[in-house]
C-alpha positions as a printed NumPy array, in Angstrom:
array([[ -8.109,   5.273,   2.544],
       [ -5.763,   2.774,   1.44 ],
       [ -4.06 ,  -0.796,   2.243],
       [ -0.938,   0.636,   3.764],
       [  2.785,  -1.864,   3.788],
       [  5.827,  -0.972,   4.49 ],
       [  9.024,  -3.104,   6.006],
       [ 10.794,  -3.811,   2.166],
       [ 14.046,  -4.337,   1.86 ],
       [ 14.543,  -1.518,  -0.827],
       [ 12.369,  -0.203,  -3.934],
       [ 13.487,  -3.37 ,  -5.845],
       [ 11.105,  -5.688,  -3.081],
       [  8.498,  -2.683,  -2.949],
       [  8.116,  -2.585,  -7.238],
       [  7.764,  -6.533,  -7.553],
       [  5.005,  -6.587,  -4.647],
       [  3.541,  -3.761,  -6.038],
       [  3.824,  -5.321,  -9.983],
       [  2.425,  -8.866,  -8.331],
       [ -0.418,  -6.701,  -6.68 ],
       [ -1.653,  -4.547, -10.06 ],
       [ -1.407,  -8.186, -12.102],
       [ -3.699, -10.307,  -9.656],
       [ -5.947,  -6.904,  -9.132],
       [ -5.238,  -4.726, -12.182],
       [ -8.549,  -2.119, -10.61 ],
       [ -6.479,  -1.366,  -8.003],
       [ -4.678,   2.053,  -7.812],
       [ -1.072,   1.888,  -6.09 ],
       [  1.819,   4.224,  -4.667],
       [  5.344,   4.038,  -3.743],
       [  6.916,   6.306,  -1.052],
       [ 10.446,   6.334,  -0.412],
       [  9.805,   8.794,   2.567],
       [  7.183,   8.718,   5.157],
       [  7.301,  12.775,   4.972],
       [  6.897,  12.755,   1.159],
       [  3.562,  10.713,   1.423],
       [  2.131,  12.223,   4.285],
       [  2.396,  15.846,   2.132],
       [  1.121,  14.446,  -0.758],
       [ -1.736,  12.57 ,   0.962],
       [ -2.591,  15.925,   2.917],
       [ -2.303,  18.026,  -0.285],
       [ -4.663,  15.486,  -1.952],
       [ -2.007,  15.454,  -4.439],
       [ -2.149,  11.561,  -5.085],
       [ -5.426,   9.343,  -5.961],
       [ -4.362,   6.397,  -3.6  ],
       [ -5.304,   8.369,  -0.247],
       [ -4.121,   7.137,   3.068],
       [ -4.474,   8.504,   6.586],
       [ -1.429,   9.775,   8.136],
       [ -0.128,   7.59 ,  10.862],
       [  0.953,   9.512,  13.706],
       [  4.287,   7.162,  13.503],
       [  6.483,   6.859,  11.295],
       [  6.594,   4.242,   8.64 ],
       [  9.954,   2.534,   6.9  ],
       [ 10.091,   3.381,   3.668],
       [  9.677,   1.925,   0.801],
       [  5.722,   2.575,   1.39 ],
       [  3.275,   1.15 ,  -0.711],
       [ -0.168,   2.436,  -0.891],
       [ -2.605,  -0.254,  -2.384],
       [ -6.313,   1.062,  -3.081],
       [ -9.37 ,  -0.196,  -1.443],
       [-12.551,  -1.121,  -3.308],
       [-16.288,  -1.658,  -2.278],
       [-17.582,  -4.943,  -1.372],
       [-20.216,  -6.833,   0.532],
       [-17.593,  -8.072,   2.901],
       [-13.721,  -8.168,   3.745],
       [-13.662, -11.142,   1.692],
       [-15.249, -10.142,  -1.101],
       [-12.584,  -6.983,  -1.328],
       [ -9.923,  -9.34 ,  -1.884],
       [ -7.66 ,  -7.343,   1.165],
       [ -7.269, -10.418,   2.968],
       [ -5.365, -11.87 ,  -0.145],
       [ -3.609,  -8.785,  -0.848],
       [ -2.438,  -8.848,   2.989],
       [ -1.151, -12.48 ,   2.33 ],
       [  0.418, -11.444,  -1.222],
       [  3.577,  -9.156,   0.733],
       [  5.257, -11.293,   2.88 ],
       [  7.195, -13.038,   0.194],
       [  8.485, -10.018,  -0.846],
       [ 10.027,  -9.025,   3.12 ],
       [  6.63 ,  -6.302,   3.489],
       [  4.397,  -6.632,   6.37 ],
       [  0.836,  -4.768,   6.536],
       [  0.404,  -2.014,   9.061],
       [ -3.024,  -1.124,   8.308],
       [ -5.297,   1.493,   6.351]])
């Protein structure tokens, strides 16, 4: 499962959250859908190694998939920090 965000303006927004994401947590693996079909075949098809359940709703693309890690505790994981990191760039997170 992945961090899932959605909500950007265009790609442009999508790539600089996503660049601002892999340089503060280069371990993580990330995606970028520009269609909510597109990345709920690939995530079925186990096509892409930054999994995500599909939501039974839509989602606006740009979609970006941001990797989840192991840790002791929701702090630790650094997704509270992540979730903080899109709203400058006009995302919002709509879960994993």
């Amino acid at each position: 499962m992945s961090l899932i965000f959605n909500g950007f303006k265009d790609r442009i927004q999508a790539e600089a959250f996503e660049r601002a994401v892999k340089e503060r947590f280069p371990e993580r693996r990330t995606a970028i859908w520009m269609s909510y079909d597109e990345m709920a075949e690939a995530c079925m098809a186990r096509k892409n190694d930054v999994e995500a359940d599909v939501f039974l709703h839509p989602l606006d693309p740009p979609i970006v998939l941001v990797s989840r890690i192991d840790a002791e505790t929701y702090a630790e994981s650094g997704e509270p920090e992540i979730e903080a990191m899109v709203e400058p760039f006009g995302g919002v997170f709509v879960g994993t």
